[in-house]
N, C-alpha and C positions, 0 to 999 in steps of 0.2 A: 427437516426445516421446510417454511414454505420457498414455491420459486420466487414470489415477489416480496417476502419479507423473513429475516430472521431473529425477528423479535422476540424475548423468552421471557420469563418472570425470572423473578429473586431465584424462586422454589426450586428454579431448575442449573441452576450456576452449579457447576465442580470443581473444585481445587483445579487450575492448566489450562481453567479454559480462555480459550483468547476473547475477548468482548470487545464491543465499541459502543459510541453514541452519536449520533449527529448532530454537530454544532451548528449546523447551516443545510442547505441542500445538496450543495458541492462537497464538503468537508466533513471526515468524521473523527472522532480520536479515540486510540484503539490502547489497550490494557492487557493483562494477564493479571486474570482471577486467582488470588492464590489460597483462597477460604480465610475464614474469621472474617468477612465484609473487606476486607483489605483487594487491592487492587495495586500491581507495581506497573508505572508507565512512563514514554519518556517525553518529556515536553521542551519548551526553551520560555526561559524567564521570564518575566515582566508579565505574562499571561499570555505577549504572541505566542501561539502556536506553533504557527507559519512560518513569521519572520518572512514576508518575502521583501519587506519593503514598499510593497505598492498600498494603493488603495483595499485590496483585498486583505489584508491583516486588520483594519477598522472593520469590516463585513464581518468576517469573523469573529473579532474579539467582542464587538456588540451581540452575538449571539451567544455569548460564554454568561451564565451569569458567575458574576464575582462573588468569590466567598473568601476573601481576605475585610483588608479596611477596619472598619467600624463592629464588621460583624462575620466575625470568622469562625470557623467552623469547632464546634468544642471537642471533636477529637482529632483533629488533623491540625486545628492553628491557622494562623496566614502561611500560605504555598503560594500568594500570587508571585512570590520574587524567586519562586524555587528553579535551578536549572538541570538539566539533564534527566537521569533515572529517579525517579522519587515512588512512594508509597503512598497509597491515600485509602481516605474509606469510599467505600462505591457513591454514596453520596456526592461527594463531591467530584469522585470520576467522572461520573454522569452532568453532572450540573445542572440538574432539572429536566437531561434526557432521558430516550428511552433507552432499554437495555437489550443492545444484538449481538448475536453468537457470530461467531465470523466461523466459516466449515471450512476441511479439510478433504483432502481426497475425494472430492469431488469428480464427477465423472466429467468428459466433456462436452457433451449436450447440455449439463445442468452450469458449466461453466458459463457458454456462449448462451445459454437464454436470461441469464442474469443481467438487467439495464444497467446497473451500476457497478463499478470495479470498487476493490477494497472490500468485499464479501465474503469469498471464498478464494481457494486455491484448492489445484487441481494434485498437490503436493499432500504426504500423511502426515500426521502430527506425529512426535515423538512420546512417548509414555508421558503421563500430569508428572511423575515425578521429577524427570528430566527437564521434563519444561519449567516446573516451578526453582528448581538446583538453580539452572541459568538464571530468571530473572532474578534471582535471591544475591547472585553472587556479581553480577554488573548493578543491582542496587546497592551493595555494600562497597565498591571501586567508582561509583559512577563511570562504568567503563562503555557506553556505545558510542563515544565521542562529541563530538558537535551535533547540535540538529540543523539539519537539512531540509526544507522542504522537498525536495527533489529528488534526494540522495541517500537520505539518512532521518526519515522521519519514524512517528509513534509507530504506526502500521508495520516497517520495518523491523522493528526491536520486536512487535508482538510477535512477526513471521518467524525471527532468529528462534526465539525462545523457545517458539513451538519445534522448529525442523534442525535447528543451528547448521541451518544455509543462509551463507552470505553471496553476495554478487561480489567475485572479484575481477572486475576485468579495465581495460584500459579507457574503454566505452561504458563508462558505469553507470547504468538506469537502475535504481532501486526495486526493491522490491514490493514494494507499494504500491497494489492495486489501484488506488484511487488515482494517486499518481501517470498510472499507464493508461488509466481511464482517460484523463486528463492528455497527453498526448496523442494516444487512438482518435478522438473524438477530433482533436485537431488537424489530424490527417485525412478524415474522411471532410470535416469543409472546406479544404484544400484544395482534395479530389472531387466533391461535387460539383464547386466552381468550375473546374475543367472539365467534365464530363458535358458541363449543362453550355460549354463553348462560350465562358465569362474571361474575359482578360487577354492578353496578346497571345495570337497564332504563329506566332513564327515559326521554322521549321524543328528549331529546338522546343521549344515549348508542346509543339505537336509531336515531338518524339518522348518526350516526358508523359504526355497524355496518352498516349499509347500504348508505356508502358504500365501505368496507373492501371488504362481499362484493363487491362489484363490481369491486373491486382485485386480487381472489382468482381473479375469474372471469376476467379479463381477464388475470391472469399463467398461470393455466391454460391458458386457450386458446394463450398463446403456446409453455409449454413443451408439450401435446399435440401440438399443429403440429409444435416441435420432433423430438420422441422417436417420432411418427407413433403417439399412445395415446391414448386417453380412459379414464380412471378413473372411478367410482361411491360413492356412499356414502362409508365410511369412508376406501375407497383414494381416495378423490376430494378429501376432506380431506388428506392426507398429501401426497397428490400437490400439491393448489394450495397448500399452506403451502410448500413446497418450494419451489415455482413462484415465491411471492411471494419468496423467500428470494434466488431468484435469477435474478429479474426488478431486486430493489431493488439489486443488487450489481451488474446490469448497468449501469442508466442513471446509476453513477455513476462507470462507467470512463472513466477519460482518453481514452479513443478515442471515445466518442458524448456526451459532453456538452459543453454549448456556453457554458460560462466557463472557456473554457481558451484561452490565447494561447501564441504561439509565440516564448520570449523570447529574445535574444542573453544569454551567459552574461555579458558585460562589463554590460548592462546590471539582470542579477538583482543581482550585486555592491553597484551603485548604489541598487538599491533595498534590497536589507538595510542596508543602512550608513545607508540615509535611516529606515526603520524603526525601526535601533535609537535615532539621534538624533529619534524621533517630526517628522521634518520630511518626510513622504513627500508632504502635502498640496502642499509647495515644488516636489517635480519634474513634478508631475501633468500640469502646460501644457507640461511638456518631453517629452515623451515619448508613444507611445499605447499601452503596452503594460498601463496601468491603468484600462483602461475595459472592463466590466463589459458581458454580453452584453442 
């Protein structure tokens, strides 16, 4: 795949493979291919996506074109009001997008030079067959739960399918690159601010910045290392904000962090279900796939 894009044709889809499209330039919505043009993916009703509530759910959903109404789609029907795990044909997966391969096992040079998260993971896919078993059988239960923007979105269900790694921990960040993109990016204009001496000095805040630079220097050196550069002055700024940006986007991929368990898909089932009956705390001695690294 390229490093700045992984754009494929039709011609090149295989039964497992994980795909996306972008509905916007922040936002993509991510599927498993499962051949015959079918596509199983998980979304939340009414056509938000998101669901966050804010003004960002209209940004979005203006960029979806509708294929319910008036004029629905002749092999899929209205799906605007559909919730959860659903099935569609690529056509309307896409929605007038283009069509990207999301990779796996990626090395980590090819991870860190990617600008945007939700592309790849540094993690292997599990055999198409395996992948296609799981989305087949949380399509048939609606079982990945609630969507979540944050927690429990499409990306997510695509990641489960492909590795059936979930994040279990008490501190729950999903597994959704985009996602982690979306928080990285927020942390390095946080740090820039303080780096560039914006906002109060006080002696706590100067100890917090402190700590930061050294956060800065230490995502530098790794992507230096990387890219085989060293940067200066301003370029040096630029470069370690960068670096932090995606340094933080790293150590939250599904492939190197270590609250992630490997869960049988019969038993995720069980666990939404216990979830939504707030009884999860009942299966906890049954099982170990709820302990926390």
């Amino acid at each position: 795949m390229g490093l700045l894009s992984n754009k494929i044709s039709r011609d090149d889809l295989k039964p497992g493979d994980h795909i996306y499209s972008w509905r916007s330039y922040i936002y993509s919505h991510h599927g498993i291919y499962i051949g015959d043009g079918k596509v199983i993916h998980f979304t939340r009703g009414g056509g938000l996506e998101i669901g966050t509530g804010t003004f960002l759910d209209n940004i979005i959903v203006s960029s979806v074109p509708n294929h319910g109404g008036d004029n629905p789609c002749s092999n899929c029907g209205d799906q605007s009001n559909l919730d959860g795990v659903i099935t569609s044909c690529l056509d309307c997966f896409l929605s007038g997008g283009n069509l990207y391969l999301f990779e796996y096992n990626v090395s980590k040079a090819i991870f860190l030079a990617k600008h945007r998260g939700g592309t790849c993971t540094t993690a292997p896919s599990d055999p198409s067959e395996e992948v296609i078993s799981r989305a087949k059988f949380l399509l048939a239960r609606n079982g990945f739960g609630h969507y979540d923007l944050l927690e429990n979105n499409c990306e997510d269900f695509a990641i489960y399918c492909k590795t059936g790694l979930l994040v279990l921990s008490i501190t729950k960040l999903g597994t959704s690159g985009q996602v982690n993109s979306f928080c990285a990016a927020g942390g390095v204009v946080s740090l820039t601010l303080k780096v560039l001496g914006v906002g109060k000095s006080g002696g706590q805040a100067a100890s917090v910045a402190a700590s930061q630079a050294s956060m800065v220097s230490a995502a530098s050196n790794v992507l230096s290392s990387t890219i085989g550069c060293v940067a200066t002055g301003v370029g040096a700024l630029a470069l370690t904000g960068y670096g932090n940006y995606c340094i933080g986007r790293f150590v939250y991929d599904v492939g190197v962090r270590k609250d992630v368990r490997k869960v049988p898909v019969e038993e995720l089932v069980v666990i939404v279900e216990a979830m939504k009956g707030g009884k999860l705390d009942n299966i906890n001695n049954n099982t170990n796939i709820c302990k926390t690294a």
